[in-house]
Structure formats: structure tokens, C-alpha cells
N, C-alpha and C positions, 0 to 999 in steps of 0.2 A: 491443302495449302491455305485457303480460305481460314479455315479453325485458326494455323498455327498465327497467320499475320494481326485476326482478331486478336489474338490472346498478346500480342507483344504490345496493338494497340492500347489495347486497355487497362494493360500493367504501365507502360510508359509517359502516357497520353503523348506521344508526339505529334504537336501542330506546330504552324510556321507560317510565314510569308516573305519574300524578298522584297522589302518594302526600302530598303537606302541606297542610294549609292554608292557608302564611305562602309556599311556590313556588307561586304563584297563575299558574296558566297562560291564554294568547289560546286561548279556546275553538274547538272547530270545532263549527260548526251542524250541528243533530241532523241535518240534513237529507242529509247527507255519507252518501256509502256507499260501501261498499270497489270498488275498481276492479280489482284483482289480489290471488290468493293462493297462497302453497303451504302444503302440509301442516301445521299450527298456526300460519301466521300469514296475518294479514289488515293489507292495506295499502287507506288511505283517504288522498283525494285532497281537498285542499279547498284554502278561500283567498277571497279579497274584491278588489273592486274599488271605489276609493270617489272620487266627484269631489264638491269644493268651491267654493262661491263667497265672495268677504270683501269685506267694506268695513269700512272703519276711518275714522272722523272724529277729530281733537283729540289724536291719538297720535303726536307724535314727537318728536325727543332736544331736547335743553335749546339748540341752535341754531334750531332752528325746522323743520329737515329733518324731513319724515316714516321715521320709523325704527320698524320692529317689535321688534328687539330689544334697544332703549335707551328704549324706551317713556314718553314723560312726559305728565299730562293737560294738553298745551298747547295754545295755539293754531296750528294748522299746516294742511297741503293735506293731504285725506281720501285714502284710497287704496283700491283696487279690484283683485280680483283673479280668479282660478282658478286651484285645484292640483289633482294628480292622486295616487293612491297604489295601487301594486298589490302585493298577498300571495299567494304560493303556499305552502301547508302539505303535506308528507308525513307522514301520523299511521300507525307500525306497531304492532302487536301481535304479538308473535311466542311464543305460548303464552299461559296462565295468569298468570304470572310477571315477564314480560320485555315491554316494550314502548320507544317513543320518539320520537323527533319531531325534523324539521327542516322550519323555517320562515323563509320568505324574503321578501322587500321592495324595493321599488326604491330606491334610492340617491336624492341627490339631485343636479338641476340646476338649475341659477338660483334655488335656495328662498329664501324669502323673509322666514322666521322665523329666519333665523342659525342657532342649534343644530340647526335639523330634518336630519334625513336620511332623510325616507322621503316626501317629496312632489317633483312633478317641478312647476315653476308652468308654468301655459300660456304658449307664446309666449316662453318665454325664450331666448337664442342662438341665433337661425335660421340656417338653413347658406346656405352662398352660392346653394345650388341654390332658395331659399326656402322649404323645407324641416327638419323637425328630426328626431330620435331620441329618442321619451324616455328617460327613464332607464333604467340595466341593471337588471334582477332581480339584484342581487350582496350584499346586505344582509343578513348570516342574523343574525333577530332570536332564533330558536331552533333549538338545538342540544346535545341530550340524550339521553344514557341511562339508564334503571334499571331495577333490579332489586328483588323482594319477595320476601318467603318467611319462614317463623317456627324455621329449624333451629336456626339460629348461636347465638340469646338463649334460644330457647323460647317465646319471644312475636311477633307479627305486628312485622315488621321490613321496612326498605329503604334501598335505597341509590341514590342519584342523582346524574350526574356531566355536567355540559356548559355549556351556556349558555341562563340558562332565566330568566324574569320574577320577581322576588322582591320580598319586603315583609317586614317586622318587625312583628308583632305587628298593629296596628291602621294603621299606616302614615301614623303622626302626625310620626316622625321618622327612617323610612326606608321608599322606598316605589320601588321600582324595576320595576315592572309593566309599563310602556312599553317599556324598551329591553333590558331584562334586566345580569346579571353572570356573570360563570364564578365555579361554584360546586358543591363539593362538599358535598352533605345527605347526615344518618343521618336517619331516623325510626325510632321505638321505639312501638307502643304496649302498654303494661304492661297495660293493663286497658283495658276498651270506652272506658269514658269518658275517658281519659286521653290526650293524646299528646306523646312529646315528640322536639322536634329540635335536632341541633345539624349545625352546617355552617359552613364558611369559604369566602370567596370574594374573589377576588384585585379588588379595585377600580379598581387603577392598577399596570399592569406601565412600568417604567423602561429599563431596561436588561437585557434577559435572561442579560447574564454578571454582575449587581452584584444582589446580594441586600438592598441597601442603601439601594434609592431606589423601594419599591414602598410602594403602598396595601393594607392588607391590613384582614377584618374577620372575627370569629369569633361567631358567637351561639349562646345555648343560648335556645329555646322551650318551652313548655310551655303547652298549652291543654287546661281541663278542665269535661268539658260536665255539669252541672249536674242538669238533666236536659232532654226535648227542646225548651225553648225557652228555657235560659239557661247561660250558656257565660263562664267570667271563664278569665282566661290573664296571665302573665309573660314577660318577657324579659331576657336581657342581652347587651348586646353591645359588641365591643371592637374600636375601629378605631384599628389603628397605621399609620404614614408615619413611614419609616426617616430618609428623607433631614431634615424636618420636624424629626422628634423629637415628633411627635405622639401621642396615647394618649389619645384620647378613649374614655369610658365612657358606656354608656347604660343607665340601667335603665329600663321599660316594665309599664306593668301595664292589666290591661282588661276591659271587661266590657260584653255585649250579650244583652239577651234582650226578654221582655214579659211584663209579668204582669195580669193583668186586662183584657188587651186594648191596655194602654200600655207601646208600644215603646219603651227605652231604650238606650245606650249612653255608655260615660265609660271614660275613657282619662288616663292619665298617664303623663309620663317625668320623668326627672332623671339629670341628668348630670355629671359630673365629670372627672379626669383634667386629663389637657395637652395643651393646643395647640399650645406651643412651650413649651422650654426655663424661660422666665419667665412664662407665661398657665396661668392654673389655665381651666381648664372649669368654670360654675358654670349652665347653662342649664333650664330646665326650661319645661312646657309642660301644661296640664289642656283637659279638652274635655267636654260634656254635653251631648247629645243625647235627643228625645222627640218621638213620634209616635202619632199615636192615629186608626184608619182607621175611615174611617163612608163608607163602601164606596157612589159611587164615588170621595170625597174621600180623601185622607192630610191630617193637619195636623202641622207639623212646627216644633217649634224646637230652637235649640240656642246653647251658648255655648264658646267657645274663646280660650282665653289662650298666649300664649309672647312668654316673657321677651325683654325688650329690656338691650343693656348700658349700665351707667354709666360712661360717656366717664372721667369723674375718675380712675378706678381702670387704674392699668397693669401690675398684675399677675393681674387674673383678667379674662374675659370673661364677662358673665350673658347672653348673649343663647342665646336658642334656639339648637341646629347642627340641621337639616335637610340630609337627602340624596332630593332628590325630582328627578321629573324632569318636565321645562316642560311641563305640563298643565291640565288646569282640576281643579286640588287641590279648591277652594272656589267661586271667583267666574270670570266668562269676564273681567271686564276687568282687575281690578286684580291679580288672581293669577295670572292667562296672558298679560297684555299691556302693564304696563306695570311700572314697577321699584315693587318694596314695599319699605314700611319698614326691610329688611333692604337694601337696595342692589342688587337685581336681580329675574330673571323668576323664578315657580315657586317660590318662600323657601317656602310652605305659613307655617307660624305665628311665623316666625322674626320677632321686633317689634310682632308683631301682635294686635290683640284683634279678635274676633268678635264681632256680636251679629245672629242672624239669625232669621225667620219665615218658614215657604213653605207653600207646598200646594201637592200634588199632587193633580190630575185627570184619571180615564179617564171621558169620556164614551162611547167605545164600545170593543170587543173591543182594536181595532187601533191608537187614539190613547189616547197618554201627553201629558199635560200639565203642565210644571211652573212655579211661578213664585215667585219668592224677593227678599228684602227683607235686604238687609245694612247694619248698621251698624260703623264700620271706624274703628279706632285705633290708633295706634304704642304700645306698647304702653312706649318709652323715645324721646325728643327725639334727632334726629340732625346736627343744626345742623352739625355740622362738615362735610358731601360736600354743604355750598352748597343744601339746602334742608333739611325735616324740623325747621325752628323751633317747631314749633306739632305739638300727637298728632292733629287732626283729619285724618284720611285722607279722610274720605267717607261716602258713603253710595250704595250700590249697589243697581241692581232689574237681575237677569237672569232671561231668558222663555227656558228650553227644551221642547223639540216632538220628539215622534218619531211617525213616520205608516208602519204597513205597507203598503206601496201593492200587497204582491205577497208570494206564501209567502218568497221570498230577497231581496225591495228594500224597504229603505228609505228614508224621505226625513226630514232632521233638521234643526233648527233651535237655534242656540247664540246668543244675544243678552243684549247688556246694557249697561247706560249707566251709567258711574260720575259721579256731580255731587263732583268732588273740592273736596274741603274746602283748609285754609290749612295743613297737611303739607307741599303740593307748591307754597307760593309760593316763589318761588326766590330767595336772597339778591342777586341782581343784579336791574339795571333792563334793561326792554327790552321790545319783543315777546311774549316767552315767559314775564314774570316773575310774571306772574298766572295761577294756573290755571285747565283751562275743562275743562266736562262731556266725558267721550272715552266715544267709542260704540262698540262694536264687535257686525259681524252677521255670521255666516254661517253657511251651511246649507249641505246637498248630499246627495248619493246614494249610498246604499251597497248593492252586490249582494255577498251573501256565497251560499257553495254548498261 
């Protein structure tokens, strides 16, 4: 076993370190322990298996077809399912200084969610032998090196280079945790409490001999902890597209802590710049958060706005720009399942207003319970893409569950029922042109190690 991990080592050179805040890396469970080492380094082996089950009612496109990823709350045929997802992580440590990380995923086959690429659905394409393959392990979700050390500045310093999970700031309008970018990070920090990063990261490569058709984005960070339970932080950051003529600006500001036992957080951005040639960027986006634990309760609300644009105006755009990826940002139905006020899956705040209550509940060591109450607005009328007459989005309740059923298994539950509002009645008549409550459940198993 020792030969084989040498030999991946020293074709790959995998090194790393978890040196940011804002490169938020897929953790490896404590429980991991090194399998092979040589003299200053140590290499751990980890990874996850996780199986799900779905059902979906009242979810498909504006034909009447059941569709996950053209999502509308209509009336239509509920759908059923199982996917599967396998991770293998190689975590090194190679001294003091030097570490890194490649992490892998299976591809997808027959997925069922459009964008996804990391579930294989049960039963999709059997072979003629009546049998199948799942999907290849060929998906590397991370892929990273770095380096620390305090010579170069005189201060605790690093440097990190591959393809790794990132977020901006509070990850209100960019938030790429799931799938990762290639990206080059500095961290600096000047003094204990202080850190800051700047780093670029290639979004969209075009053509590798035209320097003229890629996505690019640059940001400087700056998080400064207050002291140990309050932390405000800054951002900027600049995303050009050559081909586009794009040059959007983001500026971000934030702030989390507790004081007297009431947890708080609030977040802003605003933006500017261009979209194109003739489109000014004018979006902006606020969020408030507050929690207060009376152990074993959490209670918890919060409020969230982003801008929607005014159709009238054709030279600027006010609406939010989000850069997230198709997850449950906020809600499991209307933010992961069916199109928002922004015109698609995952927007996070883009049109949108929040107004939310939840509580969380541990009744014992190993169950987490939570349960949450949304109230949901377009935050600007969309009338022109044939629905969006009316700001009433809804009103959402989703129940999530996590159960340790074993030191490395768990069992989880993601559910929720959107009662959609008169947002999603559709300018045409028909079948479809009234909306109806879309439910979506599912749960399943995950063994990490």
C-alpha cells in the first residue's frame, strides 16, 4: 500500500494547507488516519459514500412535463427516485509548512438534476447484459497546493495554487464551495487578528490560444476578528469577460459574532461596473440574521433582500448578480428546485426577499432538528418571461433531520413544501396556468471515514 501512495505522490506532487477563511475546504472527518508515511510527511486517506432517495410532487416546466431542472410549482406527474455519490480524498502533509490535497467524485450518468455531476441515478442505462457500471471516479473536485512560512514579508504568509472550493466573504454573492475554481490565493496576516487575501481565479477558460474570450475574477479580503466572538470583514472584487466586455464590481462588507448570548450576523454588497457595453451594473443585496440558544433550543430569524431590475430602464441593470452553485443556498424547494424570481435554479437572493423564523432542536447527543418558515417575494415584477405578474412568491415550511446512527453514518432528511403564491401564475391558459403547492423530500445515507 506504502509503494502504491508513493507512486500517486510523486506523479502528482500533492501539497496543501488550509490557510483562508474565504478557500473554505470539504472537510475530512477527524476520524481519518494516515495510511502511509515517509520521513516529514504523512498521507491520509478518506472519502464518503452517500445514497439518496427523492420524491418530488407539483414540479415540472410550464408544459406540464415533470422537469427538475426547469422547475415550476405546477400541476404535473410527482417523480421518484435514487442517486448515488462516491468521494475519494488524498490529504498530504509533507513537513511543517507544505501540505495538499486531491479530491475525487464520480461523474455523472443518467443525473437527473441537469447541472449535477457528481450523482450516478439508480437504474439509469442498463446494458444489454441487464446490467450497468456506475459512474467513473474521474471528477476531481480538489486539486491543490500550498505553501506557508513568515520569511518573504516578515509576517505569517501563504501561498496556494490549484483547484480548490471558494467563497467571498459571507457568500451572499459568490459562493462556490460545491464545485470549486482554479485559483491562485496570497494570505498575509499582519497581526493575529487581522487577515488578509488576495487571489484570482480563472472562471471561464475559452480558447487557450485567445486571451480574449475568458472569465476572469480578482479579489482582495480582509477579515478582522474583534475579538473572540466578533469578526466584521470587507471585500472587493472584479469580474471581467473579455469576449462580453463585461466588468462587474463587487463590493461586500460583514459582520458575525454574539454578544450577551445573541447571535448576530449582516452582510452587504453593492455593485457596479458593466455588463455589456450599454448595461451599467447597479445591484445590490442586505441580509440580518439573529439567534438566541436556550440549550436544547436555537431560535432563529432573519431578513434578506436583493435587488430586482426595472424592466423600463435599458441601460443599467438593478438586479442582484449572483455566482452560486445549485444548492440549498436558503430553502430546499424554491431555491434548489424550481426557477426563482431571477429566471432560474440556485439565483440565492437575486429578485428576491426573505422573511424567515426557524428553530433548531437537539433532543439528544446525536439528533439535530430543524425547522423553518419562509416568507418569499420578488423583490421587482417579471411579467415579461410569461409569468412574475404579481411579487407574491410563496410561502415555504422546510423540516430538516440529521440522525448519527453510527461513529461514520449518517441518516438525513431535506424536505419542504412551497404553497406558491400568484408570482408563478402563468400568462397563458391551460393545465399549468395556476399554480399548485410542489413538495419536495429526500433523504439518505452518508458513511464518511
Amino acid at each position: 500500500m506504502k509503494k502504491y501512495l508513493s507512486i500517486i505522490l510523486a506523479v502528482v506532487m500533492v501539497l496543501g494547507f488550509s490557510v483562508s477563511a474565504f478557500a473554505i475546504h470539504a472537510s475530512i472527518p477527524a476520524e481519518t488516519t494516515a495510511v502511509g508515511s515517509a520521513k516529514d510527511v504523512q498521507i491520509n486517506l478518506g472519502g464518503e459514500i452517500r445514497v439518496r432517495g427523492w420524491y418530488q410532487d407539483n414540479v415540472t416546466n410550464q408544459a406540464g412535463t415533470a422537469n427538475a431542472t426547469t422547475g415550476f410549482p405546477y400541476s404535473g406527474s410527482s417523480q421518484a427516485r435514487y442517486d448515488q455519490r462516491v468521494r475519494l480524498a488524498i490529504d498530504v502533509k509533507a513537513g511543517a509548512n507544505l501540505s495538499g490535497k486531491i479530491h475525487l467524485e464520480t461523474g455523472s450518468v443518467g443525473a437527473a438534476e441537469g447541472n449535477s455531476t457528481d450523482v450516478t441515478v439508480w437504474g439509469a442505462l442498463p446494458s444489454a447484459e441487464g446490467g450497468r457500471k456506475q459512474a467513473n471516479l474521474d471528477t476531481v473536485l480538489e486539486a491543490w497546493i500550498a505553501y506557508s512560512g513568515s520569511g518573504l514579508f516578515g509576517v505569517p504568509a501563504a501561498i496556494k495554487v490549484g483547484h480548490m472550493p471558494l467563497i467571498i466573504g459571507a457568500g451572499q454573492f459568490f459562493d462556490h464551495r460545491r464545485y470549486g475554481d482554479d485559483v491562485i490565493l496570497f494570505v498575509l496576516e499582519p497581526t493575529k487578528e487581522l487577515e488578509l487575501n488576495l487571489l484570482t481565479a480563472k472562471l471561464k477558460e475559452g480558447s487557450n490560444v485567445d486571451n480574449t474570450d475568458d472569465r476572469d475574477m480578482y479579489s482582495l479580503l480582509a477579515v478582522y476578528k474583534l475579538d473572540k466572538d466578533n469578526t466584521i470583514g470587507a471585500n472587493y472584487s472584479y469580474i471581467n469577460e473579455s469576449d462580453t466586455e463585461m466588468s462587474l464590481q463587487n463590493i461586500g462588507l460583514f459582520a458575525r459574532g454574539k454578544m450577551m448570548g445573541l447571535g448576530y450576523r449582516a452582510t452587504a454588497d453593492f455593485q457596479f461596473g458593466d455588463l455589456s457595453p450599454t448595461v451599467k451594473a447597479r445591484g445590490w443585496a442586505v441580509s440580518l440574521g439573529l439567534n438566541y440558544k436556550l440549550d436544547p433550543v436555537n431560535l432563529r430569524a432573519s431578513f434578506a433582500y436583493g435587488s430586482g431590475d426595472k424592466t423600463s430602464s435599458t441601460t443599467k441593470d438593478e438586479m442582484f448578480k449572483t455566482f452560486l452553485a445549485n444548492v440549498i443556498n436558503y430553502t430546499v424547494v424554491y431555491d434548489y428546485r424550481v426557477n426563482t424570481a431571477a429566471g432560474g435554479l440556485g439565483t440565492g437572493l437575486a429578485n428576491t426577499t426573505y422573511y424567515n423564523l426557524g428553530v433548531d432542536y437537539s433532543p439528544m447527543k446525536d439528533l439535530n432538528l430543524a425547522l423553518d418558515l419562509f416568507v418569499l417575494r420578488a423583490s421587482k415584477k417579471i411579467a415579461s418571461t410569461g409569468y412574475g405578474s404579481d411579487k407574491e412568491i410563496g410561502t415555504e415550511i422546510d423540516l430538516k433531520a440529521t440522525y448519527k446512527l453510527a461513529k461514520n453514518l449518517t441518516y438525513f432528511i431535506n424536505s419542504g413544501i412551497l404553497f406558491a403564491g400568484d408570482f408563478y401564475k402563468a400568462a397563458s391558459t391551460g393545465p399549468t396556468s395556476d399554480p399548485k403547492n410542489a413538495i419536495v423530500f429526500h433523504h439518505g445515507l452518508t458513511l464518511s471515514f
